[in-house]
C-alpha positions in Angstrom: 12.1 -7.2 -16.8 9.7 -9.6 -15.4 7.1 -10.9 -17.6 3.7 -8.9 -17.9 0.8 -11.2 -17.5 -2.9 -10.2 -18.8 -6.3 -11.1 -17.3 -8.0 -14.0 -19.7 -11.5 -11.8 -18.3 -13.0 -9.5 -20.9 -10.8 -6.2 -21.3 -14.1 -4.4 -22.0 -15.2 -5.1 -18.1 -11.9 -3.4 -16.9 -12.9 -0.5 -17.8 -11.5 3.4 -16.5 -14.2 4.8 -14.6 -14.5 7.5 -11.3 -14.1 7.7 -8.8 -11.3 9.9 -8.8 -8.1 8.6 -6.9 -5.2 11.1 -8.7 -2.9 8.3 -8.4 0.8 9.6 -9.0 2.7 6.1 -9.0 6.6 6.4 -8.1 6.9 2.2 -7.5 5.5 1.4 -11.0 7.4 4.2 -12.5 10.6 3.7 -10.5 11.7 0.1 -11.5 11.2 -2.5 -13.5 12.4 -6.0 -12.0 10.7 -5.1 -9.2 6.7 -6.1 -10.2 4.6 -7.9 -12.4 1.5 -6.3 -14.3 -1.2 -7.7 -13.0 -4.9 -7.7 -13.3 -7.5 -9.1 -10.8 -9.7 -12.2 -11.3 -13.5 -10.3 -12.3 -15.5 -10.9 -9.4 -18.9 -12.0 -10.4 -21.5 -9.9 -7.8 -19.5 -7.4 -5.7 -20.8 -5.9 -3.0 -19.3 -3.0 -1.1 -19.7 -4.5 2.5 -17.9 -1.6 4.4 -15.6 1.7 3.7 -14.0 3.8 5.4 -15.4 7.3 4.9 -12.4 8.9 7.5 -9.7 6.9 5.6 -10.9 8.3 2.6 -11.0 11.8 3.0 -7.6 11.8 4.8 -6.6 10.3 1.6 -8.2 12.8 -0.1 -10.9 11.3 -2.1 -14.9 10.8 -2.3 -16.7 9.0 0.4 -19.9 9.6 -1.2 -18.4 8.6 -4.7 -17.1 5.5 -3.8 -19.7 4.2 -1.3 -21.4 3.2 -4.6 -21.8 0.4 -7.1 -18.7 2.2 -9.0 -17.0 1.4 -5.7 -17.8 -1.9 -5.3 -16.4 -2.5 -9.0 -13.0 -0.6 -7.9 -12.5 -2.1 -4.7 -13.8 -5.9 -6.0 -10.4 -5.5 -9.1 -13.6 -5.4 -11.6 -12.7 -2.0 -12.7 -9.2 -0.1 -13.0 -9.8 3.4 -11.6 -8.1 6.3 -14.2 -4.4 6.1 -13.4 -4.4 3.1 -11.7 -1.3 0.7 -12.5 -2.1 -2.5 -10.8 0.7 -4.8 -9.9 2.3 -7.4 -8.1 5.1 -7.0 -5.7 8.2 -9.2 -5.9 10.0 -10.2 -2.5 11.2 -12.9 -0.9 12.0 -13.7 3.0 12.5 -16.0 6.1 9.3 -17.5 7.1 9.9 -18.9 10.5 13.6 -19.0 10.1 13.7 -20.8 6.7 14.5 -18.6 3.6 12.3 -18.4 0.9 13.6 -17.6 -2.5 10.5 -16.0 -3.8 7.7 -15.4 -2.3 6.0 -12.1 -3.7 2.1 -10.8 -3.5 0.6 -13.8 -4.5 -2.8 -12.6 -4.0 -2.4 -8.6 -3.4 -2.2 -6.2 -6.3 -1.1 -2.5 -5.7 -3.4 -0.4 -8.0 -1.0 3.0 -7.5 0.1 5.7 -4.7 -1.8 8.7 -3.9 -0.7 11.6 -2.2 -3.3 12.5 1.0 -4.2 15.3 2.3 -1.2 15.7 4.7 0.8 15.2 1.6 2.7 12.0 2.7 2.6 9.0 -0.1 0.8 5.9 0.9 -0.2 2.7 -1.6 -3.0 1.7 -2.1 -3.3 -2.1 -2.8 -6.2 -5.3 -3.5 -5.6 -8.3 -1.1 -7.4 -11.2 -2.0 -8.2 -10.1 -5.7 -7.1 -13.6 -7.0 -3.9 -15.3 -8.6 -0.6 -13.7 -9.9 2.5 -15.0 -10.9 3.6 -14.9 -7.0 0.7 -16.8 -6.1 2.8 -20.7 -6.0 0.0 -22.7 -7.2 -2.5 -21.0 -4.4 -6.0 -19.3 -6.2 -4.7 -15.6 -4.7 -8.4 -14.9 -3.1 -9.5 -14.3 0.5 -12.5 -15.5 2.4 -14.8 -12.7 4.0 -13.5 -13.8 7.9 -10.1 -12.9 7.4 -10.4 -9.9 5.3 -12.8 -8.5 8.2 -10.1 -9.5 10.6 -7.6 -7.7 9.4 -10.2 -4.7 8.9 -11.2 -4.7 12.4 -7.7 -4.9 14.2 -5.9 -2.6 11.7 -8.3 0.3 12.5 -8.2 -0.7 16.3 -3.9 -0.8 16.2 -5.1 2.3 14.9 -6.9 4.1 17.2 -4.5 2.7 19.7 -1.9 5.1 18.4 0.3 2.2 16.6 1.5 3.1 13.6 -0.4 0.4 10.9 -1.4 -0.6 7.3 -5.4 0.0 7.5 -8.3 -0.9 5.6 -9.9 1.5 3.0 -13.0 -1.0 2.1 -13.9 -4.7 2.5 -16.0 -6.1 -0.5 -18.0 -9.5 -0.7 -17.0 -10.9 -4.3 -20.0 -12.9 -4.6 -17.9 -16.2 -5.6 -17.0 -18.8 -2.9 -13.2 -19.4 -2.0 -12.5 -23.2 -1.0 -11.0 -24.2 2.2 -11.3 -26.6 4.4 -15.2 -25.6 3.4 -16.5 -23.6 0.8 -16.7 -20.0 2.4 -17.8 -16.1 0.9 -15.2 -14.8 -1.1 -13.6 -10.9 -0.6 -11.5 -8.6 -1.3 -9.9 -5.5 1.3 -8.6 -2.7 0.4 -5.6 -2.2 2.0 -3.6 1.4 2.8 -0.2 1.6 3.6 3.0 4.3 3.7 4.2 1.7 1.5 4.6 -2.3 1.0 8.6 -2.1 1.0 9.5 -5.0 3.4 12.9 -6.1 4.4 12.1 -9.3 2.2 11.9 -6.8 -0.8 15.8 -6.0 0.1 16.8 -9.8 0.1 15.3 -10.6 -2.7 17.3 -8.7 -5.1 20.6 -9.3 -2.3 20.3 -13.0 -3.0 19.9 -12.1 -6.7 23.7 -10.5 -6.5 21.7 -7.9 -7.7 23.6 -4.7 -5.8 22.7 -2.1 -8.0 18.9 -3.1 -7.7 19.6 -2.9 -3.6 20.5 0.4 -4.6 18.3 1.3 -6.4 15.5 0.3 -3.5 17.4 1.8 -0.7 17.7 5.3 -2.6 14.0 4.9 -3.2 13.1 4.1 0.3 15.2 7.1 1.4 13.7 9.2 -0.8 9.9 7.9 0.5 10.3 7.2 3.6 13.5 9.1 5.5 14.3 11.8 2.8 16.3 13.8 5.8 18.9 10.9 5.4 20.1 11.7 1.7 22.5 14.0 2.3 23.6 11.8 5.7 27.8 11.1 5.6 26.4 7.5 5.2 23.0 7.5 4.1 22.7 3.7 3.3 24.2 3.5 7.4 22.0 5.7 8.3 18.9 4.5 6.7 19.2 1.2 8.2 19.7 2.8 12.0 16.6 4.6 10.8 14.8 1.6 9.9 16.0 -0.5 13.3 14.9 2.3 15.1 11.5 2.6 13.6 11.1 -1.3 14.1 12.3 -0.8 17.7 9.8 1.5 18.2 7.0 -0.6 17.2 7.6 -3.6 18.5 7.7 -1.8 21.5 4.4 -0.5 21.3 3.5 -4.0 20.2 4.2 -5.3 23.8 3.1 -1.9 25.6 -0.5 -3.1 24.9 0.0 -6.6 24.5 -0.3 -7.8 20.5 1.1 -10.4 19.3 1.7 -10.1 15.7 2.1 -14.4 15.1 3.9 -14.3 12.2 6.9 -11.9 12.3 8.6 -13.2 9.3 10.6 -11.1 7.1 8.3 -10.7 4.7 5.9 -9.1 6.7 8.2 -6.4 8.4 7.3 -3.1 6.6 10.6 -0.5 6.2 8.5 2.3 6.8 7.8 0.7 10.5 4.5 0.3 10.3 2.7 -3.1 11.4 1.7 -5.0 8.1 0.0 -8.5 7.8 -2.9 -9.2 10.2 -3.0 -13.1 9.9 -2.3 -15.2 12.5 -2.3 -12.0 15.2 -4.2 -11.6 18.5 -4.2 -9.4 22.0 -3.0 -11.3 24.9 -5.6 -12.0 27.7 -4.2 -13.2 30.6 -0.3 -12.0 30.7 2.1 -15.1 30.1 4.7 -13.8 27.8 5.2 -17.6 26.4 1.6 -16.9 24.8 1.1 -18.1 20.9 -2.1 -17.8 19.2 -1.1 -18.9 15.7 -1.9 -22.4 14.6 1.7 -22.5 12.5 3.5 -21.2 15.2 4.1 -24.8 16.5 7.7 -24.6 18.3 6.5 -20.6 20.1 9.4 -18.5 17.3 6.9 -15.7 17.4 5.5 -15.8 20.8 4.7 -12.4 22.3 8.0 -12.8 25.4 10.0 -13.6 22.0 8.9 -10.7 19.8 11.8 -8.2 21.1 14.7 -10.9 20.3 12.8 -11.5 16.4 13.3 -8.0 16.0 16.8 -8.3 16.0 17.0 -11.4 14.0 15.2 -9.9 11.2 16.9 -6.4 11.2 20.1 -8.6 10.6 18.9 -10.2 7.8 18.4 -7.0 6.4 22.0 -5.5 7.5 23.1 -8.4 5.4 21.2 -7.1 2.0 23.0 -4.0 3.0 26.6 -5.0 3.6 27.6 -4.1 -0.3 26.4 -0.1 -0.1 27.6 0.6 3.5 31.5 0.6 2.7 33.1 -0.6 -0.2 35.3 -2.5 2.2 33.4 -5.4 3.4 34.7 -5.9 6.9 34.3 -2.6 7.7 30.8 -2.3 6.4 29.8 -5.2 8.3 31.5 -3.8 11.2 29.5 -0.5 11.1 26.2 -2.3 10.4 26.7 -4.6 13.9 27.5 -1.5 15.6 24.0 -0.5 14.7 22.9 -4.0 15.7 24.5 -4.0 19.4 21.9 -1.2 20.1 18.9 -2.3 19.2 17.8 -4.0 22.0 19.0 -0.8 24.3 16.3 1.3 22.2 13.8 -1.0 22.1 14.0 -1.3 26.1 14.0 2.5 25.9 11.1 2.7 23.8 9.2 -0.3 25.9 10.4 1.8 29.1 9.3 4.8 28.2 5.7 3.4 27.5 5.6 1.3 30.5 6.3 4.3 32.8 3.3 6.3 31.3 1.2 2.8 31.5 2.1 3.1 35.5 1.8 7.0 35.9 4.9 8.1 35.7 6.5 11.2 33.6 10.2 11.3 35.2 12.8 8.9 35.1 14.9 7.3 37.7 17.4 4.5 37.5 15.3 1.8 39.5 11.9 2.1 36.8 13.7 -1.2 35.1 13.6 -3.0 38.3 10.4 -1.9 39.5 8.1 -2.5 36.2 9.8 -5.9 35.6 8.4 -6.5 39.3 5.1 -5.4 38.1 5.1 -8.1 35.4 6.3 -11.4 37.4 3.1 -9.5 39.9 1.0 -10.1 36.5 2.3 -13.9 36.0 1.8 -15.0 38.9 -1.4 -13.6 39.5 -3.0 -14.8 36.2 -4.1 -11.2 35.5 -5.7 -10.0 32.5 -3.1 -7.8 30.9 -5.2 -5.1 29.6 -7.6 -4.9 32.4 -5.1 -4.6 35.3 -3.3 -1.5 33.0 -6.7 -0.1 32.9 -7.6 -0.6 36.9 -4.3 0.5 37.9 -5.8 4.3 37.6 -8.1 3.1 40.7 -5.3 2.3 42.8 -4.1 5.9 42.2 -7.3 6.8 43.2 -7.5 5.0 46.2 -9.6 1.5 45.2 -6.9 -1.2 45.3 -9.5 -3.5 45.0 -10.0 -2.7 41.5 -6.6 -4.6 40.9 -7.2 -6.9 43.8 -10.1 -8.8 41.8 -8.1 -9.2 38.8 -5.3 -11.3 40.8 -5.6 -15.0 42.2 -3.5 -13.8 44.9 -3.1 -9.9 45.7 0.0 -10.0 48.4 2.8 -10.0 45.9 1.1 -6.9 44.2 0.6 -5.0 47.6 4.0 -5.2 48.4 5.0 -4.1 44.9 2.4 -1.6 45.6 4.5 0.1 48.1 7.6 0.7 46.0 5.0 1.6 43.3 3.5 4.8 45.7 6.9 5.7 46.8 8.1 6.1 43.6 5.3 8.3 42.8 5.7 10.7 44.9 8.6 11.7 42.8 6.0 13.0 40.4 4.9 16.5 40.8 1.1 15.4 39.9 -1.9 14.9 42.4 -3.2 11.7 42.3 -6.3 12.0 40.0 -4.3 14.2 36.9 -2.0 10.8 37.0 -4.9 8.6 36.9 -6.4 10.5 34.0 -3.1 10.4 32.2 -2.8 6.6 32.9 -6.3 6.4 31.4 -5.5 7.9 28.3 -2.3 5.8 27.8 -3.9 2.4 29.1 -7.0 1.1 26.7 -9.9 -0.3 28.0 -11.1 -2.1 24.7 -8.7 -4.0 22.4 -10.3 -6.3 20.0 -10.6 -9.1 22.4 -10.2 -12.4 21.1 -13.4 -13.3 21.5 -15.8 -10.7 20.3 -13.7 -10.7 17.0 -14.9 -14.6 16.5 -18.1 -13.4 17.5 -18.0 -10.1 14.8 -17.0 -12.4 11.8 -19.2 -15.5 12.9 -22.1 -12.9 12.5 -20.7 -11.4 9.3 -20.0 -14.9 7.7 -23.0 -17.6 8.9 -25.0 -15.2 9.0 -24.5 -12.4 7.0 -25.5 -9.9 9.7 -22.8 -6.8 9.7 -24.3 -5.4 13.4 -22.0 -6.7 15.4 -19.0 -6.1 13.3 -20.2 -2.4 13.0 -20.3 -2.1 16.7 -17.2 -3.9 17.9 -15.8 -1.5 15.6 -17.6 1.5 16.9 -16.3 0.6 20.2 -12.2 0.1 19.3 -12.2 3.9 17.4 -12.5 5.2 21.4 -10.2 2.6 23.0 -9.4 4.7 25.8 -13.3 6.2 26.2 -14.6 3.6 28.8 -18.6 3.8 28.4 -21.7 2.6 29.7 -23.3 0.1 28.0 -19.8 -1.5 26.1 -18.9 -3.8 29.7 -18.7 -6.7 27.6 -16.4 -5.5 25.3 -13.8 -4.6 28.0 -13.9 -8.3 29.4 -11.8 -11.3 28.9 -13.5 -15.0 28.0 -10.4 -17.0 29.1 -10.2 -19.2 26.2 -6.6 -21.4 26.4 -7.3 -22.8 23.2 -7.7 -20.3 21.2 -6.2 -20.1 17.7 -5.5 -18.0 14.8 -5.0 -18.8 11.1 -3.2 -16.8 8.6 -6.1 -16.9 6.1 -4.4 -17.4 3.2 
């Protein structure tokens, strides 16, 4: 069993106290190698800077209760709430294609599991609450601009319809964290269906450790695809489960133009939710060669490249599998490429399928490949905004092809796509403004634009000033809603430059 470490803080300020969160904690319980005991580093003035009073009563608890100083002490790692069992996480994974032995949640802590109010199982986990044994000589803490960030685009992936970790409370700790400057220390709160990733599979595979594979992939069955347990195959099956999952959203990924920045294994959830909002951002202007991240020197996780890392990834985790598929090894790793070979097939189905509802269409017919491929070299070489001409598309439908017209350097190539584009619609048994409205309720006109995110956490950390964070995310909870007053949210501030760090 890994080794237990305590906090060198006072036991007496890590005290049991309410809220109450009814934690019922199958990880903790589960296993043994899988975690270390862990307790946070005491923050020394927390201050509850922003919760999440939906997130909370779908989880079933107490807005009112936590909004509070108690909740501030919760959410900082001061106090452990009653049945709390805070921990860290051991995985390991490829981090732009090099394998890391051990990597492990060097500054999260999982304080337990509860079960909402739709009855599904989701953690609930500290990131940024200082150092553990996984932390590799880093001090485990987060500054206030990432852990904002990662607030604000979670609940925006959110309200986009993509499935996602989100953020149950962001707390200022009152201590600084040192960077490349001193800068305000916090702590999220982070929800997820779990934190199971496929570098929690290799790091007990490169162990030799098979039964502890076991062990995690019965587990993850049981959480997370409990209709595969009595499958023929059900450690076959769970992996086509998890590929297809994945498959699914990364397509949505691309279907509004995110671009994750740091798709390593580590930070691909089993459960197929998006996890890790470091170096991401939203593509303005569609180039699909586009990298925000400032590590993501040679382009590996570009947003074009995102698809192909899919596959790469769900490979290393067919290999962690190869031992439980068939007790024959050739044949396992026979069954588990078959799985691989169609991958890409279902992610271009799930990609399709979005793209045809992004353009207006409900039916299918064997030239949509062809035609919305078009559409995006009509994107590329017009420069356009990728977001905004999804969004002004519904004015073509109604007539106003100047809507798109202004978004292009040059609108010839998209009137003669244009053409194709009409004829194909008339396939659809729809008038032309019930397709527009559906287009507008599939085709966002706010994403948490690169810009007004900077300008959200400059505010929040120079300044101290929460309004514009509280509006820009007032604004992404109706992506779809377009509203008088928010015109500066829906546009781009071209910005070639831009970059993205991982905040750790």
């Amino acid at each position: 069993m890994m080794k237990e470490i305590t906090s060198t803080e006072p036991i007496g300020a890590l005290t049991s106290m309410h809220p109450n969160f009814n934690f019922d904690n199958s990880y903790a319980s589960t296993f043994e190698d899988f975690y270390v005991r862990c307790r946070a580093t005491l923050a020394s003035a927390p201050k509850l800077l922003q919760l999440n009073h939906a997130l909370a009563e779908e989880l079933g608890l107490d807005p009112a209760a936590l909004d509070s100083e108690a909740g501030s002490a919760i959410f900082s790692g001061n106090a452990i709430p009653e049945g709390a069992e805070p921990l860290a996480q051991a995985y390991a994974g490829h981090q732009f294609g090099g394998y890391a032995p051990q990597l492990g949640d060097g500054r999260a802590l999982l304080l337990g599991e509860v079960i909402d109010t739709r009855q599904r199982r989701r953690d609930i986990q500290l990131k940024g609450s200082g150092p553990t044994p996984f932390s590799r000589g880093g001090d485990g803490k987060a500054a206030l601009g990432p852990v904002l960030r990662e607030y604000l685009i979670g609940e925006g992936m959110h309200a986009l319809g993509i499935p996602t970790t989100r953020a149950l409370a962001a707390v200022i700790t009152g201590d600084p964290v040192y960077r490349e400057i001193p800068l305000p220390g916090a702590v999220l709160t982070r929800v997820a269906a779990s934190h199971i990733r496929i570098g929690t599979f290799q790091f007990f595979a490169a162990r030799g450790g098979v039964e502890k594979v076991r062990e995690l992939a019965e587990y993850a069955i049981a959480r997370h695809y409990p209709g595969l347990a009595d499958a023929e195959n059900p450690f076959l099956a769970f992996f086509q489960a998890v590929a297809d999952a994945q498959a699914s959203l990364v397509a949505r990924w691309m279907n509004v133009g995110f671009i994750h920045g740091v798709m390593n294994t580590d930070n691909m959830a089993i459960s197929g939710e998006t996890l890790d909002y470091g170096p991401c951002a939203f593509m303005d202007t569609y180039a699909p060669g586009t990298v925000f991240s400032s590590i993501d020197r040679n382009g590996r996780y570009a947003y074009g490249n995102q698809p192909a890392i899919l596959v790469w990834n769900l490979t290393r985790l067919a290999e962690t599998l190869v031992p439980l598929v068939d007790p024959v090894k050739d044949r396992s790793v026979e069954l588990l490429t078959g799985v691989l070979e169609q991958v890409s097939s279902v992610y271009e189905k799930y990609w399709l399928a979005g793209m045809r509802s992004k353009i207006g269409l409900t039916t299918e017919d064997p030239n949509d490949l062809d035609l919305v491929n078009d559409l995006h070299w009509v994107m590329k070489d017009g420069k356009a905004d990728f977001t905004l001409f999804f969004r002004r598309l519904s004015q073509a439908v109604r007539g106003d092809d100047d809507a798109v017209h202004n978004l292009l350097e040059q609108s010839g190539a998209f009137d003669v796509w244009a053409r194709r584009w009409r004829k194909r619609l008339e396939q659809e048994a729809r008038d032309a403004e019930t397709t527009a409205q559906a287009m507008d309720r599939v085709n966002p006109i706010y994403i948490p634009r690169n810009h007004k995110v900077e300008e959200a956490l400059s505010a929040a950390v120079q300044y101290q000033d929460m309004g514009p964070f509280s509006k820009l995310l007032a604004v992404l909870s109706h992506p779809f809603d377009e509203a008088d007053g928010n015109e500066a949210y829906a546009e781009p501030v071209p910005n070639p430059s831009y970059k993205t760090f991982c905040g750790t």
